[in-house]
LUMMI-176806 format. One record per residue (C-alpha): x, y, z. Coordinates in steps of 0.02 Angstrom, whole numbers, plus 50000, padded with zeros to 5 digits. Each point is the difference from the previous one (the first is absolute). Layout:
% LUMMI-176806
XYZ;...
END
This chain:
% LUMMI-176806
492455228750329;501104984550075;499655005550186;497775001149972;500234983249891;500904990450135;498775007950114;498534993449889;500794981450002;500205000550185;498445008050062;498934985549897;501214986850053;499805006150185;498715012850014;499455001450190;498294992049985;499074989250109;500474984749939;502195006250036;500134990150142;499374981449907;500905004349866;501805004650088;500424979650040;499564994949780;500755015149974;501774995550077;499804983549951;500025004749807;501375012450015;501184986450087;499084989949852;500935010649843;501104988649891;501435005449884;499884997649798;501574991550044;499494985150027;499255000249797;502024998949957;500264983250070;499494983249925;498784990750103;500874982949958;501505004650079;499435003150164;498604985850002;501294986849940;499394995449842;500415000249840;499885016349899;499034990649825;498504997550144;499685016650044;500795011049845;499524997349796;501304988349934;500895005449852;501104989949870;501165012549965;501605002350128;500065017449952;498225002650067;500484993250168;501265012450058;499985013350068;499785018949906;501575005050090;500894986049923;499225001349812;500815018750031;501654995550061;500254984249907;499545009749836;501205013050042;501474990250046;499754989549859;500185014749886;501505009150097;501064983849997;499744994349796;500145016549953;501725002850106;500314983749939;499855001949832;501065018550006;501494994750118;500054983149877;500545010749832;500965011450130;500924987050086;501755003049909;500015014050071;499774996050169;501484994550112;500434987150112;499834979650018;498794997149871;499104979549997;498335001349880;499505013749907;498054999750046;500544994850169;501225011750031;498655012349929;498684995550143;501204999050134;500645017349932;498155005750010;499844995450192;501495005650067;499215017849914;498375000950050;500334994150183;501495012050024;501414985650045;501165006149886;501544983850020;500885007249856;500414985249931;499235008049846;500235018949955;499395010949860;501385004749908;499405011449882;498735014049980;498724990049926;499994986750140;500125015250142;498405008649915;499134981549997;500414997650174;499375016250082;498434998649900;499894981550072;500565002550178;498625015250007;498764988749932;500524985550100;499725008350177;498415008149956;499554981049956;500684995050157;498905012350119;498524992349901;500384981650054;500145004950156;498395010550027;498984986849894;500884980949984;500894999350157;498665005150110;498734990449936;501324983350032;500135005550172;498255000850044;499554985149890;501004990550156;499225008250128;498744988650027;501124984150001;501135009250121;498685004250109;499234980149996;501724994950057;500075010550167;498304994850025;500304982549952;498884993950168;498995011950003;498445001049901;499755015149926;498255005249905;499935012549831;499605014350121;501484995850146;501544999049836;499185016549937;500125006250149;501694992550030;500665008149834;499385016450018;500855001450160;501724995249956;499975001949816;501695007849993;500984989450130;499484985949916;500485008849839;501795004050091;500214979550044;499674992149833;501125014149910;501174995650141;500164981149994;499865000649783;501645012950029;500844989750082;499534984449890;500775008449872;501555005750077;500334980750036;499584992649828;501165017049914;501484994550130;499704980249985;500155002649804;501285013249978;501084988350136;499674983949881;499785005049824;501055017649995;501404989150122;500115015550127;500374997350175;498605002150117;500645019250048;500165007049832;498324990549939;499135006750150;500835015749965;499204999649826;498414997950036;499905014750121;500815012149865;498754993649862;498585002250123;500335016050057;500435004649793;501905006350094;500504988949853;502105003050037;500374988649846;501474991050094;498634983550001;498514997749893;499434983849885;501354995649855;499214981949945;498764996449870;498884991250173;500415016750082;499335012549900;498634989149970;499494998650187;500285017850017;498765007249890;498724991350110;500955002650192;500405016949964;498365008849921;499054989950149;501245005350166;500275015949954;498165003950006;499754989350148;501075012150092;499525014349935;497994993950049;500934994450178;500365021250032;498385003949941;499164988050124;501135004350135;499485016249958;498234999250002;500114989250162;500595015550083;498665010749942;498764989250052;500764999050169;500115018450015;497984998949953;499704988450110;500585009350157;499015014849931;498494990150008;500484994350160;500285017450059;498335006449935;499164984650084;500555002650165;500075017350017;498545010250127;498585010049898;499765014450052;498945012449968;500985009749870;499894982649907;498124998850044;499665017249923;501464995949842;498724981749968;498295008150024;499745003149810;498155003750039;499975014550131;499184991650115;501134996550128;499934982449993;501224988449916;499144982949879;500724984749984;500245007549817;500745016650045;501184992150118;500784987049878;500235012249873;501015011450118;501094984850059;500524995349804;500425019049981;501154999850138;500764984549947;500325005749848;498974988149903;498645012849928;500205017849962;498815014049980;500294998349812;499674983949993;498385002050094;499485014149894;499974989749856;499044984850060;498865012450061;500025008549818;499384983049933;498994996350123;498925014849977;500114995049791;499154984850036;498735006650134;498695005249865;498625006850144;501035008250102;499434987350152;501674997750070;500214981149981;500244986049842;498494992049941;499974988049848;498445013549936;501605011550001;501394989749901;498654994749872;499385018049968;502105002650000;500134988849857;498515005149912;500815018249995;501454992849921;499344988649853;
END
């Protein structure tokens, strides 16, 4: 039922009439034409320059403003570090090791969990405070995965913009050319601005552990690549009120700057490995194996149609199951069985449904 429907939708785009031959150039032109619902995700004010109250509804609250992937995370790191708070707090005589504040040996405690550090400065010592930290270093990484699949993303490609107007600095580039520009090299400049924040933060962790902590510039640095890595040998870690402070901040944020540093690196790869299959498909010869594989019709010629959709197959982009269910819902909103989309069809579409 897939094959005749995507024969349908092809022979009444590009039935051989008399009229194929006008038609091929407009044809082209529209196909070359299709835009991505990608471009729905990113804020026109950004790219134009302006200011976002201009182009988006401005709203009094500051919880309005951000982002759903931050109402999400902040919400649920709120909850995961009170709550530890308030447990590890009535527990805390039972924990060992160099104890400062209560509440903010609590939080501290509650960081060095959930992001898998692990100093030992401060141990569970009894079954109670084992039990409470399993349940909380579970918890805790499962909250970490989401901040990096939701909150740190989003920071990265909030800057992607501004990193991309300061390599282009003299050059002017339109809405259309930095779309363009990001699309292309979404994830290398993904990899730079998780590259140059890393680092950023391995200088401010080494600068402060050196001045506040008094450790020598080996053993700070030494420090801050345990913590970041969450080896966490427990020979160094933060012992001073200012210390544990600054570390419920540095820590949470390098550790999953690294961790979204491997992911990128990661997913640069990929896309390389992608791009040379493009490549590949690109500039390989048809022949007429391929002709006969793209001619969807039987006719033994190949449209502009036909021939795109047997180039995203072979890339990998599409797949026949995929295609099969556009082609299901395309034939759901074809009411008359004519082959193409008419507004006659989506309103007699809608009708059906209320």
């Amino acid at each position: 039922m897939s094959n005749l429907g995507e024969n349908s939708l092809l022979t009444g785009l590009l039935s051989p009439t008399s009229q194929r031959n006008k038609k091929a150039d407009s044809s082209r032109k529209r196909i070359r034409r299709c835009k991505s619902a990608r471009l729905a995700e990113l804020v026109p004010g950004e790219l134009d320059g302006k200011n976002e109250a201009t182009t988006l509804p401005h709203s009094e609250s500051f919880l309005d403003k951000l982002h759903p992937s931050f109402k999400r995370v902040a919400i649920f790191l709120t909850f995961y570090l009170v709550f530890g708070t308030i447990c590890f707090s009535f527990v805390m005589k039972q924990i060992k090791g160099e104890k400062i504040n209560v509440v903010l040996d609590a939080v501290y405690f509650c960081i060095v969990t959930m992001t898998t550090v692990g100093y030992g400065d401060l141990v569970p010592n009894s079954v109670a405070t084992k039990l409470l930290a399993c349940a909380f270093v579970f918890s805790g990484m499962a909250l970490v995965g989401l901040m990096l699949s939701k909150g740190a993303d989003y920071i990265v490609e909030r800057q992607e913009i501004l990193l991309i107007k300061a390599l282009h600095k003299h050059q002017k580039l339109g809405r259309d050319e930095m779309l363009k520009e990001i699309e292309t090299n979404k994830v290398r400049y993904k990899c730079v601005m998780m590259t140059v924040l890393l680092i950023m933060l391995i200088i401010v962790g080494t600068v402060f552990l050196s001045t506040v902590e008094k450790l020598d510039f080996i053993d700070a640095f030494y420090c801050v690549c345990s913590t970041i890595t969450t080896l966490g040998y427990g020979d160094k870690s933060f012992s001073t009120k200012a210390g544990r402070v600054f570390a419920i901040f540095w820590i949470l944020t390098s550790t999953l700057c690294l961790a979204q540093f491997f992911c990128y690196i990661a997913e640069l790869n990929t896309e390389s490995r992608q791009k040379d299959l493009v490549k590949w498909v690109l500039t390989r010869r048809m022949t007429n194996v391929d002709l006969e594989a793209a001619d969807l019709q039987g006719d033994g010629k190949v449209w502009a149609a036909e021939f795109v959709l047997y180039k995203l197959k072979m890339m990998g982009k599409v797949n026949q199951e995929d295609i099969s269910l556009i082609m299901d819902e395309f034939e759901n909103l074809d009411v008359d069985q004519s082959g193409t989309l008419s507004s006659c069809d989506l309103t007699l579409v809608q009708s059906a449904q209320t």
